[in-house]
N, C-alpha and C positions, 0 to 999 in steps of 0.2 A: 229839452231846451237846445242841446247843441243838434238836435236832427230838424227841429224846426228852425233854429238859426240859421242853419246851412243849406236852406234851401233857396235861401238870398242869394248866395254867391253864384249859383250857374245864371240866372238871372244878370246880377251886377258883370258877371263875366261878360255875355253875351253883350248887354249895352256897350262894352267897352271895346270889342272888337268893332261892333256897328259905328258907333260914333266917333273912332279914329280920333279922340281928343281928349289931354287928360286934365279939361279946366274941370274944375266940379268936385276936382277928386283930392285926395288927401293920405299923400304917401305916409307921415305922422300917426293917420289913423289905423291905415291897413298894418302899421308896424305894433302897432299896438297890439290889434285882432291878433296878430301872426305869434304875436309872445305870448298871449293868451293862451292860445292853441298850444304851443310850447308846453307854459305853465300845466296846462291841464294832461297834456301825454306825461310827462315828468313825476307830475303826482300818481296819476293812474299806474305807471311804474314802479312807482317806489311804494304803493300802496299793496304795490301786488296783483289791485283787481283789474285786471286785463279782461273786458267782458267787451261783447257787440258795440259798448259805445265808445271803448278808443277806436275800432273802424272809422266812425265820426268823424272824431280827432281828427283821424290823419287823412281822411279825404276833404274836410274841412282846410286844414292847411295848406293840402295842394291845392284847393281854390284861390286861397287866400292870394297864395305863393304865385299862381297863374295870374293874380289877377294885378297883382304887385310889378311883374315882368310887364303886360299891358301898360299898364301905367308907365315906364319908361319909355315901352314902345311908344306911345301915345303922344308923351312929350317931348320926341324927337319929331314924329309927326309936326306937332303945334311949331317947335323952332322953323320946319323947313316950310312950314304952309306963311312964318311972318317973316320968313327972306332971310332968318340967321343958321348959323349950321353949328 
């Protein structure tokens, strides 16, 4: 699940660089995704089983994490493309 989940995120990354605009998008959500991720390293930790899928985890999150930064950037974008700063 989390290695076919996360192969959304280079994908949604890439749109978001191209499309310079962060309507569509849903900071709410990606913070959600991002605590998930969280939740799920935290557990894998405390569980002890540290195996090839916290990799996942944690390259998962740095998408997530990149794609969340876009998102800012993007919405600075959208103010200076509607004349506000």
């Amino acid at each position: 699940m989390v290695t076919l989940f996360g192969l959304s995120w280079p994908m949604n990354i890439i749109r978001s660089v191209r499309s310079r605009t962060a309507r569509g998008k849903s900071i709410v959500f990606l913070c959600f995704i991002w605590l998930g991720y969280i939740a799920g390293i935290l557990s894998k930790i405390a569980a002890g089983s540290i195996t090839y899928v916290f990799f996942f985890y944690i390259l998962n999150i740095l998408m997530v994490s990149a794609d969340m930064i876009l998102y800012f950037r993007n919405r600075r974008l959208d103010r200076l493309a509607d004349g506000q700063s």
